[in-house]
C-alpha positions in Angstrom: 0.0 0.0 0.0 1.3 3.7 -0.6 1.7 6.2 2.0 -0.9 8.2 0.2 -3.4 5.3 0.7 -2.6 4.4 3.9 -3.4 8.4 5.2 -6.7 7.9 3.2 -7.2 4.7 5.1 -6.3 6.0 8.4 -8.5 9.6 8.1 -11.4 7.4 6.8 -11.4 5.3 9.8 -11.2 8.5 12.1 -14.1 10.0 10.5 -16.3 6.2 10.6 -14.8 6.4 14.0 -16.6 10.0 15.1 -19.7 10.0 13.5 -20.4 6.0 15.3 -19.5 8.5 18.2 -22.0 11.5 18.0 -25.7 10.0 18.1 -24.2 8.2 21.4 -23.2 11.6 22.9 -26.7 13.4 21.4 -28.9 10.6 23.4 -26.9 11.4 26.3 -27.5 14.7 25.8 -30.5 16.7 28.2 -33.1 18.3 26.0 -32.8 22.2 25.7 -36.7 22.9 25.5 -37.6 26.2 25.2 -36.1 29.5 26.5 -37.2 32.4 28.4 -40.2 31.5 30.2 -40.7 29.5 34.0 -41.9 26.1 33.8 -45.2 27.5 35.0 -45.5 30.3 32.2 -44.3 27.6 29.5 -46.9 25.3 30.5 -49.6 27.8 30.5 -48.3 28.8 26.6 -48.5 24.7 25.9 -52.3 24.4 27.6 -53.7 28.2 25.5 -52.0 26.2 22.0 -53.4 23.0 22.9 -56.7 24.0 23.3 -56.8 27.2 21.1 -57.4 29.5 24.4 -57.8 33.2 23.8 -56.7 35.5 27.2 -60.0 37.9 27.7 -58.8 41.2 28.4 -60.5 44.3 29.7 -61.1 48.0 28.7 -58.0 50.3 30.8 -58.2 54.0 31.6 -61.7 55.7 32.1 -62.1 56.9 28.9 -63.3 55.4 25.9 -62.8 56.6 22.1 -63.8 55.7 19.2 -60.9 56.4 16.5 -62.5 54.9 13.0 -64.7 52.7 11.4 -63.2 51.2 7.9 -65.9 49.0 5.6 -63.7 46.6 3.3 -65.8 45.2 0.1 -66.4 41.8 1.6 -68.4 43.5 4.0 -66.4 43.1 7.3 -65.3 46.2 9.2 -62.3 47.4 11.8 -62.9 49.4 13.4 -60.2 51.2 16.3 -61.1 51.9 20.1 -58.4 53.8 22.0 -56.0 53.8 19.0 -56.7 49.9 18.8 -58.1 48.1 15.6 -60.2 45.4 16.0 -63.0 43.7 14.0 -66.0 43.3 15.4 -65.4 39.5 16.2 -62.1 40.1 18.1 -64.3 41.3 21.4 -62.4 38.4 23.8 -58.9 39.9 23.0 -59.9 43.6 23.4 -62.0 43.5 26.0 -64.6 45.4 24.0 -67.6 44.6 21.5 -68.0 46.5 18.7 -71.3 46.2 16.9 -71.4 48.5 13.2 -74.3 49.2 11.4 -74.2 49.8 7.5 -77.0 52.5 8.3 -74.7 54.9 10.1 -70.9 54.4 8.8 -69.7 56.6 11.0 -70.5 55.4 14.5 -70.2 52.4 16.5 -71.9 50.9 19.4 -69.4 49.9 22.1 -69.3 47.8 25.3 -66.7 47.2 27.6 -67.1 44.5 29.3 -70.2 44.3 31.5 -70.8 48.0 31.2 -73.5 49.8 29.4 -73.4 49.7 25.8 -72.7 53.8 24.3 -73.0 54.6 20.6 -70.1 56.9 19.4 -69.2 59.2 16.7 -65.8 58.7 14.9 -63.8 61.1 17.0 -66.2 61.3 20.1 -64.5 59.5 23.2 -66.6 59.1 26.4 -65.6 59.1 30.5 -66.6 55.5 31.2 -67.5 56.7 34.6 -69.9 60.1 34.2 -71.1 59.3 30.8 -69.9 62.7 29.6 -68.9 62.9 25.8 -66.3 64.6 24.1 -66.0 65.7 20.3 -62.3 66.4 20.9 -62.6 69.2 18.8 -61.9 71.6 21.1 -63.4 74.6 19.8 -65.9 72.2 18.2 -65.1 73.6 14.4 -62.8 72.0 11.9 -61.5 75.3 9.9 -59.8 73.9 7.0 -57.4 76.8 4.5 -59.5 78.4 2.1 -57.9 77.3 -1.6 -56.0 79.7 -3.5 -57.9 81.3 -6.4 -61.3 81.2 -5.3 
């Protein structure tokens, strides 16, 4: 045999030789699982994707506000609640139902929660405690430039 075989021979043993090795080391191995989160928290995360659980959350602050209402073609609406888009299906993640009428595009009826359903103008937010409305307009005029020319 000639030196140069007998190197092939001896690094192709070596390599036969480690990779036998390695899946015996992997079994040994401990599983990484996942990062980041308690055992508690990761088990929680494992139960809400088993079983396709939503968290419910609730309405904060004590105002309310409704920011827009957009109509798509297919019919379905967002519509935003303290800066927030939603549809009106997405009440268990936002804490809020939205109900939109085709009748009157530009309002909403809202619930938070348990409380008291309150229809709302685009750009009107309410003080979930009193009741009181607010156009946010300040002034309550829009005054928009007059165009040049005319």
């Amino acid at each position: 045999m000639t030196r140069l075989a007998r190197i092939a021979s001896a690094g192709l043993a070596n390599l036969v030789g480690m990779v036998l090795l390695v899946p015996a080391h992997a079994a040994d191995a401990p599983e990484l699982g996942r990062l980041f989160f308690t055992p508690e928290r990761r088990a929680s995360l494992e139960h809400q994707r088993t079983f396709n659980v939503q968290e419910t959350q609730s309405l904060q602050g004590t105002s309310m506000s409704l920011d827009g209402v957009v109509y798509r073609s297919s019919g379905k609406a967002t519509v935003w609640v303290n800066r927030q888009a939603q549809t009106e299906s997405e009440a268990s993640r936002t804490g809020v139902n939205a109900v939109i009428s085709p009748k009157s595009p530009g309002s909403a009826t809202l619930a938070p929660g348990e409380e008291a359903p309150a229809q709302l103008k685009v750009g009107e937010a309410m003080n979930r405690a009193t009741g009181e409305r607010n156009t946010r307009l300040g002034s309550g005029s829009v005054i928009t430039p007059a165009k040049n020319g005319r």
